[in-house]
TIKEDO-849016 format. One record per atom (N, C-alpha, C, O, CB): residue in three letters; x, y, z. Coordinates in steps of 0.1 Angstrom, whole numbers, plus 5000, padded with zeros to 4 digits. Glycine has a CB too. Layout:
BEGIN
alaXYZ/...
END
This chain:
BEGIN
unk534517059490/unk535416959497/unk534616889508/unk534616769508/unk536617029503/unk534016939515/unk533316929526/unk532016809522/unk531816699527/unk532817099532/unk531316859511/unk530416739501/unk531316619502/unk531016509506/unk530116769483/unk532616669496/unk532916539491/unk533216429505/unk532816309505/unk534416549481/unk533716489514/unk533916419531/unk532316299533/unk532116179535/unk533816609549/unk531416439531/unk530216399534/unk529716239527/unk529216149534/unk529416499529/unk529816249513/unk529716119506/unk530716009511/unk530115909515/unk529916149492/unk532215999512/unk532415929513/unk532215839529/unk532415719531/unk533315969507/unk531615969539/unk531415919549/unk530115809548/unk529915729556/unk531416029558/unk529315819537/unk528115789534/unk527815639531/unk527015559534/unk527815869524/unk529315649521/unk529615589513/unk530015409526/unk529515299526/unk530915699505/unk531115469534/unk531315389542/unk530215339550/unk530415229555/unk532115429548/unk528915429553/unk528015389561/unk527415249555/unk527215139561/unk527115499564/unk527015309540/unk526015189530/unk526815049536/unk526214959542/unk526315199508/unk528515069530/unk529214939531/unk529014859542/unk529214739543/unk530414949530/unk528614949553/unk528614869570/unk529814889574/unk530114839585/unk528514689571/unk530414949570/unk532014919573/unk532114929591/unk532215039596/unk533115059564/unk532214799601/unk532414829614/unk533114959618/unk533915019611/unk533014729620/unk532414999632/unk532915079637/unk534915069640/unk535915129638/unk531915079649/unk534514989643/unk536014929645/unk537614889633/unk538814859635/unk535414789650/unk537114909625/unk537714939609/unk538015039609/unk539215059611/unk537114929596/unk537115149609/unk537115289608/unk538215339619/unk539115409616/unk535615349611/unk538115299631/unk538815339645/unk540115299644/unk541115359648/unk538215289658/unk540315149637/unk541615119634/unk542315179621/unk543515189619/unk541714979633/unk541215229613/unk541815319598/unk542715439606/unk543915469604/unk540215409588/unk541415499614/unk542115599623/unk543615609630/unk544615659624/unk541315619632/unk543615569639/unk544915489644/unk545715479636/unk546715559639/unk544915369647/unk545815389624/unk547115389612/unk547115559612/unk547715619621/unk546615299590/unk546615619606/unk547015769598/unk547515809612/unk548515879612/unk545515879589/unk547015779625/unk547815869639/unk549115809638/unk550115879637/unk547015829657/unk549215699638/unk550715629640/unk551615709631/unk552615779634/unk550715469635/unk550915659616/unk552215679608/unk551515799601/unk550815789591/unk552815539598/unk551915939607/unk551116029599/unk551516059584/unk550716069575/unk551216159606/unk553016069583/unk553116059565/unk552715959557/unk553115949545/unk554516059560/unk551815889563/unk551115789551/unk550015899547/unk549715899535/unk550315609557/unk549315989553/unk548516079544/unk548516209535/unk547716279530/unk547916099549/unk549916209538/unk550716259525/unk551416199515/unk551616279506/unk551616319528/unk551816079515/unk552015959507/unk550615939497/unk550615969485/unk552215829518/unk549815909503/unk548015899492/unk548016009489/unk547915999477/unk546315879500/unk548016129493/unk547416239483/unk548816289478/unk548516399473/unk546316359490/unk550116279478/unk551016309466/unk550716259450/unk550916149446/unk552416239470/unk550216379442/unk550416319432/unk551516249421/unk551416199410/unk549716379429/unk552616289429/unk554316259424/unk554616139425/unk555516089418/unk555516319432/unk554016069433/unk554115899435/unk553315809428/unk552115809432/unk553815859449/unk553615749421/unk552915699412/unk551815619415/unk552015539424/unk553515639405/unk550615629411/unk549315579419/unk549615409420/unk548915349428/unk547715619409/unk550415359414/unk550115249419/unk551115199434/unk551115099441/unk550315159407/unk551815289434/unk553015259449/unk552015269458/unk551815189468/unk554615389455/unk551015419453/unk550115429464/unk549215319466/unk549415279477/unk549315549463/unk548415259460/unk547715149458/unk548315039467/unk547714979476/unk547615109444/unk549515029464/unk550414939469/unk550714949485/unk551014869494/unk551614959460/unk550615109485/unk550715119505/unk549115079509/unk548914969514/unk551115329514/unk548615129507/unk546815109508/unk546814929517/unk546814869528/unk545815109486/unk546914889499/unk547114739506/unk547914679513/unk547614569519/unk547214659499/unk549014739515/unk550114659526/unk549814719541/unk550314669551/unk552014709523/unk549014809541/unk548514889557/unk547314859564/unk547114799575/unk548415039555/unk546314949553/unk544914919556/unk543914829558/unk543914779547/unk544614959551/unk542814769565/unk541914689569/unk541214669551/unk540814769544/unk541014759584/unk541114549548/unk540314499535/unk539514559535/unk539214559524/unk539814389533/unk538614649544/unk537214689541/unk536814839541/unk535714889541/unk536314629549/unk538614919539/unk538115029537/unk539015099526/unk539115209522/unk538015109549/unk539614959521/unk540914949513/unk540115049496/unk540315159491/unk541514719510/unk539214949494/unk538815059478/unk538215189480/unk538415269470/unk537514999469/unk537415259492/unk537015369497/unk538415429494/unk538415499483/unk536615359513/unk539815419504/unk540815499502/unk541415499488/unk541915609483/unk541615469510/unk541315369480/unk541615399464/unk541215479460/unk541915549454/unk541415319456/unk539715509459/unk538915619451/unk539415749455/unk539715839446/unk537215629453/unk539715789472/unk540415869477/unk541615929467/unk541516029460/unk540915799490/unk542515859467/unk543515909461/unk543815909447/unk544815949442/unk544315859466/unk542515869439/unk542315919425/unk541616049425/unk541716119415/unk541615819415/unk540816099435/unk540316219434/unk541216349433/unk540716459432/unk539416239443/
END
């Protein structure tokens, strides 16, 4: 598990993804904490999830969290 954190943190680094994306990614999941139980339910059909992703999250960390929630 801990690998996998690791890559994706990695992952975001390659992209550039501002500091500031990341801090506001953060923030959403503080606000509205059942959105990170929402992504990783697998009972909800991946595309509603897809569908919160894009109605919430900043464009540039939007496919990072897609891969998220197919793992």
């Amino acid at each position: 598990m801990l690998q996998k954190v690791v890559e994706y943190a990695k992952q975001l680094f390659r992209m550039r993804v501002p500091k500031s994306v990341i801090e506001e990614t953060s923030r959403i999941f503080e606000v509205l904490p059942e959105t990170a139980g929402q992504l990783s339910d697998a009972t909800i059909p991946l595309e509603k999830r897809m569908s919160i992703i894009d109605s919430i999250f900043p464009t540039e960390v939007r496919d990072t969290l897609k891969v998220l929630c197919n793992d």
